[in-house]
N, CA, C and O atoms as a Tinker XYZ file with bonds, in Angstrom:
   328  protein
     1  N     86.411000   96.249000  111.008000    73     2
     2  CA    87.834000   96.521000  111.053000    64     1     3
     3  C     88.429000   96.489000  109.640000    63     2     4     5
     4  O     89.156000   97.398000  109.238000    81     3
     5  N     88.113000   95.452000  108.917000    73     3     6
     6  CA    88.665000   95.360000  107.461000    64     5     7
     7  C     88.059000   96.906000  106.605000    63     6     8     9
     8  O     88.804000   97.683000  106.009000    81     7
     9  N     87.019000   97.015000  106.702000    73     7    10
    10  CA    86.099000   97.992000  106.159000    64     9    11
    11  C     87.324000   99.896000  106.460000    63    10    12    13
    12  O     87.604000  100.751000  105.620000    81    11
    13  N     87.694000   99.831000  107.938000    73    11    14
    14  CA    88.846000  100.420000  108.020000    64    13    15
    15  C     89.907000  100.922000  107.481000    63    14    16    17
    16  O     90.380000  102.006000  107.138000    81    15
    17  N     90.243000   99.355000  107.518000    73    15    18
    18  CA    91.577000   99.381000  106.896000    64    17    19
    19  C     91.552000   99.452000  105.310000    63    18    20    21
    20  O     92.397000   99.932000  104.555000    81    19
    21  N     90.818000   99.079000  105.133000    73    19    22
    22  CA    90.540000   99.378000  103.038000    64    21    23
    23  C     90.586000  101.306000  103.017000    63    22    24    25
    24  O     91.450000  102.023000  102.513000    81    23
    25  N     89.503000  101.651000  103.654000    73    23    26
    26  CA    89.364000  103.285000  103.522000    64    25    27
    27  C     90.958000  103.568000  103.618000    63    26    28    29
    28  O     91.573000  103.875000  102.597000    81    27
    29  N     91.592000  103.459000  104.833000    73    27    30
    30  CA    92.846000  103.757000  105.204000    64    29    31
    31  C     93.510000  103.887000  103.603000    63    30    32    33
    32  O     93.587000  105.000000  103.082000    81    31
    33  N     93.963000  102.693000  102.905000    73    31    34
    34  CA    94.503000  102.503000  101.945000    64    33    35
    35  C     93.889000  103.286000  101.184000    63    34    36    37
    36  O     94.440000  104.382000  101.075000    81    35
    37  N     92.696000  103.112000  100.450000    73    35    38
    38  CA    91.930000  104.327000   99.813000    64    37    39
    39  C     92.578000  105.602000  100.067000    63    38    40    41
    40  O     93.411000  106.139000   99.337000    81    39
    41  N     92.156000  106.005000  101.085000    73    39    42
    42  CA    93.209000  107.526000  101.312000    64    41    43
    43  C     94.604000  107.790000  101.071000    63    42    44    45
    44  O     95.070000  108.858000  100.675000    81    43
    45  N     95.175000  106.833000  101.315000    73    43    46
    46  CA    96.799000  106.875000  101.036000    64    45    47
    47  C     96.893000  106.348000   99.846000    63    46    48    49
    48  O     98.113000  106.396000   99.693000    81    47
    49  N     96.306000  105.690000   98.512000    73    47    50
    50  CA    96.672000  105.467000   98.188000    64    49    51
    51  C     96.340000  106.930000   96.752000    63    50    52    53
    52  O     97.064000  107.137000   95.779000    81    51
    53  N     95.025000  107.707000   97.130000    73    51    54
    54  CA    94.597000  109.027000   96.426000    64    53    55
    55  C     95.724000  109.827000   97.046000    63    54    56    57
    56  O     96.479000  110.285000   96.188000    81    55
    57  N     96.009000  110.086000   98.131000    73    55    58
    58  CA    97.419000  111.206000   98.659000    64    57    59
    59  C     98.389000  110.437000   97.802000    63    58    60    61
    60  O     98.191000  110.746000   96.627000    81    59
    61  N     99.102000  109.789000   97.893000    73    59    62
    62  CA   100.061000  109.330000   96.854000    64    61    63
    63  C     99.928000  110.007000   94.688000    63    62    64    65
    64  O    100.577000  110.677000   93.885000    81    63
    65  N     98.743000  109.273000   94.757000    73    63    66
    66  CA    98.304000  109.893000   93.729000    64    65    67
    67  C     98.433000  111.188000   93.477000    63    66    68    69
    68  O     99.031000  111.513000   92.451000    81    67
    69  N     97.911000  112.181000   94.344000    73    67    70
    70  CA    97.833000  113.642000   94.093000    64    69    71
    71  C     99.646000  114.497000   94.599000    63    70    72    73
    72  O    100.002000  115.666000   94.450000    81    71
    73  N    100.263000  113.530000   95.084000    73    71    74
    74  CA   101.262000  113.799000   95.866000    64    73    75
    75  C    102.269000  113.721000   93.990000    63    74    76    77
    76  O    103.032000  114.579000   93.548000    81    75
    77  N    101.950000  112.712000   93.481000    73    75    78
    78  CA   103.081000  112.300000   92.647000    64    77    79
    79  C    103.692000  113.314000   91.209000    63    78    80    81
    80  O    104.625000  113.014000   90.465000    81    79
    81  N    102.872000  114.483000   91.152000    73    79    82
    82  CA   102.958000  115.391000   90.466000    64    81    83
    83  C    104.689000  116.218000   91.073000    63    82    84    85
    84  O    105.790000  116.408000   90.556000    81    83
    85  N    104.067000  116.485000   92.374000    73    83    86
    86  CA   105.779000  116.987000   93.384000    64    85    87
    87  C    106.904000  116.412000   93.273000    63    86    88    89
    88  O    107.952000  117.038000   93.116000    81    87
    89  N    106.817000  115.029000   93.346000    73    87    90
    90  CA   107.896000  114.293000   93.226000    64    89    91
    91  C    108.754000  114.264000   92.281000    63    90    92    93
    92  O    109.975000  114.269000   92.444000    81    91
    93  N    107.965000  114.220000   90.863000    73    91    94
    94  CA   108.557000  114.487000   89.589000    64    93    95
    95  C    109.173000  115.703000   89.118000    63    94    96    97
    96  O    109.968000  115.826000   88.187000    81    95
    97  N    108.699000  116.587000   89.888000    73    95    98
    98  CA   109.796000  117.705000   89.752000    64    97    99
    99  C    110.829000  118.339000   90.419000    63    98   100   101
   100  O    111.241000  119.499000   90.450000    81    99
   101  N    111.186000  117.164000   91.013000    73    99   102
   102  CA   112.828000  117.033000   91.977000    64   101   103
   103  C    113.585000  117.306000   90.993000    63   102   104   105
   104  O    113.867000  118.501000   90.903000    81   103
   105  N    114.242000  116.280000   89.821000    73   103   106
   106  CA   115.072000  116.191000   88.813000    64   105   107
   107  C    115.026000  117.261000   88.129000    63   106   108   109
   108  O    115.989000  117.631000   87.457000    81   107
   109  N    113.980000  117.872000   88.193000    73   107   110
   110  CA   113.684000  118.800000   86.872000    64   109   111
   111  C    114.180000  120.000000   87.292000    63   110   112   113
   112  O    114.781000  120.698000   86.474000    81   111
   113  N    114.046000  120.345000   88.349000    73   111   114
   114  CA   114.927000  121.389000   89.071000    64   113   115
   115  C    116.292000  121.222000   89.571000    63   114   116   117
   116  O    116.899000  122.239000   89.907000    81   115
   117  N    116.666000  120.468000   89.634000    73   115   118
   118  CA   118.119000  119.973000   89.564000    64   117   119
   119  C    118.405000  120.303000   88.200000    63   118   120   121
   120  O    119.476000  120.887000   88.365000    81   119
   121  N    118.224000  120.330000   87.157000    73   119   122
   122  CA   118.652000  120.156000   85.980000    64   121   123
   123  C    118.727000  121.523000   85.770000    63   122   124   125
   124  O    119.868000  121.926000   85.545000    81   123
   125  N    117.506000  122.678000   85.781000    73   123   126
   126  CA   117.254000  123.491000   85.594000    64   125   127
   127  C    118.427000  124.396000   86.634000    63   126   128   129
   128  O    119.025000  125.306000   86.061000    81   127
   129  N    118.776000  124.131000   88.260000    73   127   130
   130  CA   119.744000  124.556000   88.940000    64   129   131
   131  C    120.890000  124.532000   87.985000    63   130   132   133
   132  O    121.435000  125.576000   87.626000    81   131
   133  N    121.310000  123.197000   87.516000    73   131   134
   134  CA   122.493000  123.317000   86.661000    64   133   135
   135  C    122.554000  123.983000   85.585000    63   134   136   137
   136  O    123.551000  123.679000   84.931000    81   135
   137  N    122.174000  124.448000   85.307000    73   135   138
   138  CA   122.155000  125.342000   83.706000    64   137   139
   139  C    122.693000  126.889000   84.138000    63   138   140   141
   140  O    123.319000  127.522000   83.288000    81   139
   141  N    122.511000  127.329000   85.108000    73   139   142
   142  CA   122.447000  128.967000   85.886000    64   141   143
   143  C    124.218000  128.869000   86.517000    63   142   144   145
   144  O    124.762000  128.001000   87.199000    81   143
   145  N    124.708000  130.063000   85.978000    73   143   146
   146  CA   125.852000  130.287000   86.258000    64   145   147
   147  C    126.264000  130.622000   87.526000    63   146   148   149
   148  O    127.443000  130.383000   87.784000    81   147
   149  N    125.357000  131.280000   88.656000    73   147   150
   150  CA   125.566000  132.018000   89.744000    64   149   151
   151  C    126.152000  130.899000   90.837000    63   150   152   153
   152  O    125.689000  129.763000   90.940000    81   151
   153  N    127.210000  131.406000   91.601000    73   151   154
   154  CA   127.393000  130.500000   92.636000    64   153   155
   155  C    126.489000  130.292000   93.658000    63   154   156   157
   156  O    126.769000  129.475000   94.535000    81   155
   157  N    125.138000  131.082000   93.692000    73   155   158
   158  CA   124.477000  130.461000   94.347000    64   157   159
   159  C    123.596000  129.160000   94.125000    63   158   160   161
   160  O    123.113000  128.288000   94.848000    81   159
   161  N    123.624000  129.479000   92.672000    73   159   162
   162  CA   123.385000  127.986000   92.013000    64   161   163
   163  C    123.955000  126.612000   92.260000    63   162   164   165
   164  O    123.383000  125.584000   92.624000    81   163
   165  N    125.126000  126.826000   91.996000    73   163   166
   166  CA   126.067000  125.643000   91.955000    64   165   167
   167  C    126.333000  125.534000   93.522000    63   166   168   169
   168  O    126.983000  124.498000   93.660000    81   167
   169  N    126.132000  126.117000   94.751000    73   167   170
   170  CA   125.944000  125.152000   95.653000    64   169   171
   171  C    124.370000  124.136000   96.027000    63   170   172   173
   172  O    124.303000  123.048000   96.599000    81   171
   173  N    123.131000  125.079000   95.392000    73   171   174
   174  CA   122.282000  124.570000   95.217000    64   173   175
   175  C    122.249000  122.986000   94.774000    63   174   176   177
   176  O    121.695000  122.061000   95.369000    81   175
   177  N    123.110000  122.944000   93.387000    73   175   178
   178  CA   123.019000  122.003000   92.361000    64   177   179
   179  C    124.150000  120.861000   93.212000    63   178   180   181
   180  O    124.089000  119.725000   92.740000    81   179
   181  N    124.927000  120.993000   94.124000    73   179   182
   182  CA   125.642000  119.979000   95.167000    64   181   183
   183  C    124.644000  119.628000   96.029000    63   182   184   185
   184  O    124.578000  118.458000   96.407000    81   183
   185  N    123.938000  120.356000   96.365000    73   183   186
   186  CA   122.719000  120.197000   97.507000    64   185   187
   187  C    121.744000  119.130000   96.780000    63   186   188   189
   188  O    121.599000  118.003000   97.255000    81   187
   189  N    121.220000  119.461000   95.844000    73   187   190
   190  CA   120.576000  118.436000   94.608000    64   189   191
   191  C    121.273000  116.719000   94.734000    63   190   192   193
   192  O    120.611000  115.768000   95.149000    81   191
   193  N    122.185000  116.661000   94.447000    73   191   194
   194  CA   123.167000  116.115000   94.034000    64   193   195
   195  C    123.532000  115.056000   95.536000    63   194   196   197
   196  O    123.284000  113.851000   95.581000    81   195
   197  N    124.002000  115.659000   96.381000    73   195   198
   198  CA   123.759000  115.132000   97.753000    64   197   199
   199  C    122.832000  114.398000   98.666000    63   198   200   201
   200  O    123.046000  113.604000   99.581000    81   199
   201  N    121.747000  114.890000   98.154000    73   199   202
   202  CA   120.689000  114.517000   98.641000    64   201   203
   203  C    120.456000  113.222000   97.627000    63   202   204   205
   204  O    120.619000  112.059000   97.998000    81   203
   205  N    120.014000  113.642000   96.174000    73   203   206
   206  CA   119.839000  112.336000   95.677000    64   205   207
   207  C    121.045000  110.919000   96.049000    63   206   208   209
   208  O    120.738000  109.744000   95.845000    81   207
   209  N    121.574000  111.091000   96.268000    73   207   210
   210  CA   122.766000  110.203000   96.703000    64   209   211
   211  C    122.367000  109.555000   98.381000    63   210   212   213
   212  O    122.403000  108.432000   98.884000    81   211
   213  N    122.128000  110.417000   98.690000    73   211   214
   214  CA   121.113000  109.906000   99.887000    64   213   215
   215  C    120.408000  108.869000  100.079000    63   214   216   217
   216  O    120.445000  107.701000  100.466000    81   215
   217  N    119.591000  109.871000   99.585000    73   215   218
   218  CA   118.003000  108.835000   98.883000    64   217   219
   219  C    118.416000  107.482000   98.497000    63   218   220   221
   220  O    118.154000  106.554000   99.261000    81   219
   221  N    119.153000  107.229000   97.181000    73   219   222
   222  CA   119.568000  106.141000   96.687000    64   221   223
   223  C    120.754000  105.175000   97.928000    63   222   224   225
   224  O    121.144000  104.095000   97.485000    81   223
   225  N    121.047000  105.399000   98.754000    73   223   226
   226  CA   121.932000  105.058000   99.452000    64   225   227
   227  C    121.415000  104.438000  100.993000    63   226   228   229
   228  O    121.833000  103.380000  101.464000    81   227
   229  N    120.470000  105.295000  101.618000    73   227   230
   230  CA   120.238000  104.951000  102.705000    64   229   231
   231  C    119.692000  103.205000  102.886000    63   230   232   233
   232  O    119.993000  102.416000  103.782000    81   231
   233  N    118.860000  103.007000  101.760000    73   231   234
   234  CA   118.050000  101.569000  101.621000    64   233   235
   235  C    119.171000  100.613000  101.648000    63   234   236   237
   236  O    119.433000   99.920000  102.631000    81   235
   237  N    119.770000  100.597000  100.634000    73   235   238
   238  CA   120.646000   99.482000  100.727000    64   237   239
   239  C    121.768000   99.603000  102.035000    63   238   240   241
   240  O    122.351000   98.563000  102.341000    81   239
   241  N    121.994000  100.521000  102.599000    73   239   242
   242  CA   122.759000  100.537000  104.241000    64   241   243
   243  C    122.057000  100.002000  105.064000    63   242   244   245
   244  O    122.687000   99.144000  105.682000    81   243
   245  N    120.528000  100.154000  105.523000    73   243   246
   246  CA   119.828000   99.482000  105.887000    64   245   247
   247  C    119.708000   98.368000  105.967000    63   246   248   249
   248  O    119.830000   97.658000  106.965000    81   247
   249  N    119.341000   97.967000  104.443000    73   247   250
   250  CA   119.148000   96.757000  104.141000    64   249   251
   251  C    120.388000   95.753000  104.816000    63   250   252   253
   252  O    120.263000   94.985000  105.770000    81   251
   253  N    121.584000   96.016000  104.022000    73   251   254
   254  CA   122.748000   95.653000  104.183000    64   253   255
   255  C    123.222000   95.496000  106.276000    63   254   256   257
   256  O    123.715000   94.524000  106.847000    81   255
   257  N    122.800000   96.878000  106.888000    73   255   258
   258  CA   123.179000   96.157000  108.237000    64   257   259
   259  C    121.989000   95.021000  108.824000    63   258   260   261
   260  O    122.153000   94.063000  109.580000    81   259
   261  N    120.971000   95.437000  108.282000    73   259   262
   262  CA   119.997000   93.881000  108.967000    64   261   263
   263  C    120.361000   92.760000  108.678000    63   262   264   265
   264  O    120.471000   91.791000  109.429000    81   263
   265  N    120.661000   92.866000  107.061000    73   263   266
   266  CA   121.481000   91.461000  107.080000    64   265   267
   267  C    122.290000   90.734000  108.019000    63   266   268   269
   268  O    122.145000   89.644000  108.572000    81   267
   269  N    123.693000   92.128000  108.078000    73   267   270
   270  CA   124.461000   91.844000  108.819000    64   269   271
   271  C    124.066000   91.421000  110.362000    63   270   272   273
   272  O    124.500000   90.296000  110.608000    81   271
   273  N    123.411000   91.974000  111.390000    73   271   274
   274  CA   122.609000   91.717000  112.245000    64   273   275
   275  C    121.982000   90.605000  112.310000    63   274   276   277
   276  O    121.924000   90.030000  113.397000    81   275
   277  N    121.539000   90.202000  111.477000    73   275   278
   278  CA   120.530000   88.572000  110.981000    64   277   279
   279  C    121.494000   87.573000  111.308000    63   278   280   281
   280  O    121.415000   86.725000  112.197000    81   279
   281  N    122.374000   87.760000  110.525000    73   279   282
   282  CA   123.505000   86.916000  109.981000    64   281   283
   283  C    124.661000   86.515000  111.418000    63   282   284   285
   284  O    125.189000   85.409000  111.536000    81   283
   285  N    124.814000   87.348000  112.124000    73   283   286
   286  CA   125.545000   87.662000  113.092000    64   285   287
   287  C    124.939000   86.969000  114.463000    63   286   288   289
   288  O    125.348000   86.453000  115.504000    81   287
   289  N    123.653000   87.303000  113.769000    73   287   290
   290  CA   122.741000   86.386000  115.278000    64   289   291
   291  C    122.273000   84.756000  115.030000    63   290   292   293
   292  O    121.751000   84.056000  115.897000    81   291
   293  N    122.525000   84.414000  113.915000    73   291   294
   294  CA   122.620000   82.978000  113.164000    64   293   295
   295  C    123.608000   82.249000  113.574000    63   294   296   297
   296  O    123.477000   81.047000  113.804000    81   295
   297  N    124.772000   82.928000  113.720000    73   295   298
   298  CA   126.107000   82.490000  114.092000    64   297   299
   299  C    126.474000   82.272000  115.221000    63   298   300   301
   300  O    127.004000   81.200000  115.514000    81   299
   301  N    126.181000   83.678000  116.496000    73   299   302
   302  CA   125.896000   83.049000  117.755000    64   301   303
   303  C    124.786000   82.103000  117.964000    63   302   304   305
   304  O    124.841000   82.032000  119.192000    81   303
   305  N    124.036000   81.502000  117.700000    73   303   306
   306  CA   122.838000   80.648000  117.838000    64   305   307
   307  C    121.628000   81.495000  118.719000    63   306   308   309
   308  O    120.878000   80.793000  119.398000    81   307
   309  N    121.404000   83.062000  118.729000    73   307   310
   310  CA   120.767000   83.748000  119.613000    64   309   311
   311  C    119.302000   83.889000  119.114000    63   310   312   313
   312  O    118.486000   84.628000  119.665000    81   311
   313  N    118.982000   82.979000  117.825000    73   311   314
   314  CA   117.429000   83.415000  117.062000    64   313   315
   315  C    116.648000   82.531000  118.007000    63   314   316   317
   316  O    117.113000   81.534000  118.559000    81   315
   317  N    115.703000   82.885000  118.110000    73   315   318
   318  CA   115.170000   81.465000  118.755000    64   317   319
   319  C    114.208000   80.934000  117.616000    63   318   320   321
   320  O    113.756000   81.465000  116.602000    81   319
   321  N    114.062000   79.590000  118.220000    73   319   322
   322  CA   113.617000   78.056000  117.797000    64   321   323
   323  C    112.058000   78.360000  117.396000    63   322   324   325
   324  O    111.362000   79.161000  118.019000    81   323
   325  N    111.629000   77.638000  116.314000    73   323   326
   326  CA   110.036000   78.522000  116.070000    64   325   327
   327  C    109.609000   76.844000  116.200000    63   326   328
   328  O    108.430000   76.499000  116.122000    81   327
């Protein structure tokens, strides 16, 4: 089973690897969107723009309602006893 789960990681951790070339050229095309005068650009470059805001945003909402949730169930006394 361990023997498994190592390969597992092995694989995901080479897809990551080969994956990380894509990733890096998010920004770079955003940048490159912004430079181009056409309005089809500049809704592009909101689309860019939107999304990264996303990205950066969703984690800490997350984060932030489990807290809240955690916190909320601390208060009614509803966690149970370990």
């Amino acid at each position: 089973m361990r023997k498994r789960m190592f390969l597992q990681l092995v694989v995901l951790g080479l897809f990551i690897f080969v994956l990380a070339d894509a990733a890096w050229a998010c920004p770079n095309c955003k940048e490159a969107v912004a430079n181009q005068s056409s309005p089809e650009a500049a809704g592009m470059r909101d689309g860019y723009f939107w999304s990264i805001l996303l990205m950066l945003c969703v984690p800490f909402g997350l984060l932030g309602t489990g807290g809240f949730m955690i916190a909320r169930a601390v208060r009614r006394g509803a966690l149970p006893e370990f």
